[in-house]
Steps between C-alpha positions, in 0.01 A plus 500: 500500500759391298264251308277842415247456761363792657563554874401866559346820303457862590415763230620835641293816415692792307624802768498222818795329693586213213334735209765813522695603217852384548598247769265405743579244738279151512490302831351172521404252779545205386148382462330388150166621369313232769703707810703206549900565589682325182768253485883584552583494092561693238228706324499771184323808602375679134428844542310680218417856408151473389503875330870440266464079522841502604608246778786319705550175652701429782580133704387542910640302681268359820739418818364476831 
């Protein structure tokens, strides 16, 4: 969340759909670690690449 709380984590293994060199394409439901559909908000997804520790952070916005 915007406050830093986590909502939802998926590590993605090297050579698989969310683990391919170059752009790869992340879909999520809506639904925090618990499988619960979030809030409408905004939230900061943080994507890191665990082999060069690079990483990017984006704002999702939730609107249902």
């Amino acid at each position: 969340t915007l406050t830093g709380e986590e909502v939802f984590a998926h590590d993605y293994s090297a050579n698989t759909p969310g683990g391919i060199a170059g752009e790869n394409i992340i879909e999520w439901d809506g639904r925090n670690n618990d499988g619960v559909m979030v809030f409408n908000g905004v939230y900061i997804a943080s994507i890191k690449n665990a082999k060069t520790g690079e990483y990017a952070r984006i704002k999702v916005a939730v609107v249902r």
